[in-house]
C-alpha beads as a LAMMPS data file, in Angstrom:
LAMMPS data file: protein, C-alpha beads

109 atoms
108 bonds

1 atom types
1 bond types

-500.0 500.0 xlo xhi
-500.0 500.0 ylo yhi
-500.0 500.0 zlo zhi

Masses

1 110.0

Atoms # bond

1 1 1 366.116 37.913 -27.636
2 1 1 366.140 41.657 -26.378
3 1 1 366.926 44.156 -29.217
4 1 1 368.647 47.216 -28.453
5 1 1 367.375 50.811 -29.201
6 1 1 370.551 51.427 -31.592
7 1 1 368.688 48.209 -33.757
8 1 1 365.296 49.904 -32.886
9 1 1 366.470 53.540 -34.278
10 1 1 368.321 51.860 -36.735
11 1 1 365.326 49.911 -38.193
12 1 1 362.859 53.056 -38.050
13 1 1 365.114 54.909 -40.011
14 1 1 365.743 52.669 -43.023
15 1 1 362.217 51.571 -42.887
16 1 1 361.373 55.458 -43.357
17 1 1 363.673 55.442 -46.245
18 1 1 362.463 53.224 -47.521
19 1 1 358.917 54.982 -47.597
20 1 1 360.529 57.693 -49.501
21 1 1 362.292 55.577 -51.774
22 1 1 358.711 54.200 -52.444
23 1 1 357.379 57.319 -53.133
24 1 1 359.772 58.217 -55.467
25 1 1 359.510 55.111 -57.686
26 1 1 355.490 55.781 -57.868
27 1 1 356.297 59.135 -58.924
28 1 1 359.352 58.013 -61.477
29 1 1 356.762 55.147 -62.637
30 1 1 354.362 57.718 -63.365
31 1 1 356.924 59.899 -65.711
32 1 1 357.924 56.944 -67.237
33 1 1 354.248 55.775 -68.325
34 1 1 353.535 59.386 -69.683
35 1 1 357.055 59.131 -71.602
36 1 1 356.189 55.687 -72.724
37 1 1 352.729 56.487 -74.201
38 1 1 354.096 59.712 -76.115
39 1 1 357.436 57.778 -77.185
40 1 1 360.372 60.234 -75.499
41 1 1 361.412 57.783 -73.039
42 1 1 364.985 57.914 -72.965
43 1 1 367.311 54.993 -72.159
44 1 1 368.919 56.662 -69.361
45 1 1 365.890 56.949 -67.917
46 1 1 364.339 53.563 -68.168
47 1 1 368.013 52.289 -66.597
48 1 1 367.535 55.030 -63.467
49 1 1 363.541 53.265 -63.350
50 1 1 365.324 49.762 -63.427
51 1 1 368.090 50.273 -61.006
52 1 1 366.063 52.307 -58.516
53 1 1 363.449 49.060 -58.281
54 1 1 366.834 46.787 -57.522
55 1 1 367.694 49.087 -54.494
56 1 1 364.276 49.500 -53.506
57 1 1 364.034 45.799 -53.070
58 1 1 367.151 45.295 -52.098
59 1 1 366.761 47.709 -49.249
60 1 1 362.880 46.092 -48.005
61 1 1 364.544 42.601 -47.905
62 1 1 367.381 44.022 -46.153
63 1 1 364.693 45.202 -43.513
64 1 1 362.701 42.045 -43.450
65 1 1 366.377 40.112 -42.618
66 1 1 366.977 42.177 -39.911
67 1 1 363.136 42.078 -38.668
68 1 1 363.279 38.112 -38.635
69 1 1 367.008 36.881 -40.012
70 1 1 365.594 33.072 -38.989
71 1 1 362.942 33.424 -41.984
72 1 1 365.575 33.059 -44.756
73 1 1 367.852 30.237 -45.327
74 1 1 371.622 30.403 -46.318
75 1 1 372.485 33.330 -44.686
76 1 1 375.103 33.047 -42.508
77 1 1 374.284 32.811 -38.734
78 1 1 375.770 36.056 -37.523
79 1 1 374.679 38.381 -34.861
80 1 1 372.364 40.986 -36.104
81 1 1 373.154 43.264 -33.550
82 1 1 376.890 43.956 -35.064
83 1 1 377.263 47.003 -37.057
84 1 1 378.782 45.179 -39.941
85 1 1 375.821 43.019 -40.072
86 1 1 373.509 45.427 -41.654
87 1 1 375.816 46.402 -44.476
88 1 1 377.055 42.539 -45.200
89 1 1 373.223 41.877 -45.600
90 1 1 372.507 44.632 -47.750
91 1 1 375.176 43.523 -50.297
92 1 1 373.708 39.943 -49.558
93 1 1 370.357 41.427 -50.666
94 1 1 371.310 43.566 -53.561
95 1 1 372.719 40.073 -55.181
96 1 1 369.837 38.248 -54.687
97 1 1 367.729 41.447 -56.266
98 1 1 370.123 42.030 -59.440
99 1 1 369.594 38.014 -59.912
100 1 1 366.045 38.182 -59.295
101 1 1 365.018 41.224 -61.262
102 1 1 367.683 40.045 -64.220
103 1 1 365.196 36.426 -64.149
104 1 1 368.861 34.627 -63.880
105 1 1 367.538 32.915 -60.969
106 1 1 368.952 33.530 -57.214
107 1 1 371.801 30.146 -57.646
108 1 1 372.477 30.719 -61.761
109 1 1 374.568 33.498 -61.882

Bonds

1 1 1 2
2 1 2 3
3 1 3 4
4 1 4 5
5 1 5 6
6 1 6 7
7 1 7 8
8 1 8 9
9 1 9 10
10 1 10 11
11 1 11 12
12 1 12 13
13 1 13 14
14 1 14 15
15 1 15 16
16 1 16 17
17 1 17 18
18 1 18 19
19 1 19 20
20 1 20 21
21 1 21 22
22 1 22 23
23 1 23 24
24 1 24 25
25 1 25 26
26 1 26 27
27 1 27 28
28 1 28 29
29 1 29 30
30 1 30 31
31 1 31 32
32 1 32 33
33 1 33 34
34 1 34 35
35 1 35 36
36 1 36 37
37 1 37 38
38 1 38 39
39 1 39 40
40 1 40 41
41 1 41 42
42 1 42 43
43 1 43 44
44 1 44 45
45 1 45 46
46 1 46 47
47 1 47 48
48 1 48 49
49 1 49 50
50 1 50 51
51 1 51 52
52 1 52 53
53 1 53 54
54 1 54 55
55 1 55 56
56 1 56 57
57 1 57 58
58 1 58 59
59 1 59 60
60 1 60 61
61 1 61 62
62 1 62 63
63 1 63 64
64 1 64 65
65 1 65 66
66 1 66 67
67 1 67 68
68 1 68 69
69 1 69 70
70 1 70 71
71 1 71 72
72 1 72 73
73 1 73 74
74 1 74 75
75 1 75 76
76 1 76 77
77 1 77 78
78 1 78 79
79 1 79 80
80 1 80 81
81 1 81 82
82 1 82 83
83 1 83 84
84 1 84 85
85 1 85 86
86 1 86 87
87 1 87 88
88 1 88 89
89 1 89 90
90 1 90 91
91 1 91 92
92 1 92 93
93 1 93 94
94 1 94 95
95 1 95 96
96 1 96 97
97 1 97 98
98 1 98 99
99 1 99 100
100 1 100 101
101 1 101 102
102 1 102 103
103 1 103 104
104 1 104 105
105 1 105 106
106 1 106 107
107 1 107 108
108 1 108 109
């Protein structure tokens, strides 16, 4: 099927935040090993590291649903051309990222 350019523009743009979001975990990853070795790491912080790797993936699988929805299985069969569609999959994501990063399992919580 034909995407439109408001899927296009729409795709661009989170796949550029996505490159910052990137960025910004190397960066945060590289604080985080100079805290560890030299013991100040703070809780808070380590919490900020491990929520900001949830979104992250959370956000790149959103992406990769709306790239090619047909390559994952039990999501419902909606048009991904709506503009409720994006969000709906992005909490869709975010669950299956929480359950995956918490090693629950994606059917156990």
């Amino acid at each position: 099927p034909v995407r439109n350019s408001g899927f296009l523009v729409g795709s661009i743009i989170a796949i550029l935040l996505q490159t910052v979001q990137v960025a910004a975990i190397v960066m945060t990853s590289i604080k985080l090993t100079k805290q560890m070795l030299h013991h100040t790491a703070s809780s808070s912080f380590l919490v900020q590291s491990y929520l900001s790797t949830i979104l992250l993936y959370a956000g790149m699988y959103t992406i990769l649903v709306r790239l090619d929805a047909n390559g994952w299985s039990g999501l419902a069969s909606e048009s991904t051309l709506r503009s409720d569609y994006a969000a709906k999959i992005f909490v869709q994501m975010l669950y299956f990222s929480i359950s995956t990063m918490t090693s629950t399992g994606f059917g156990d919580i």
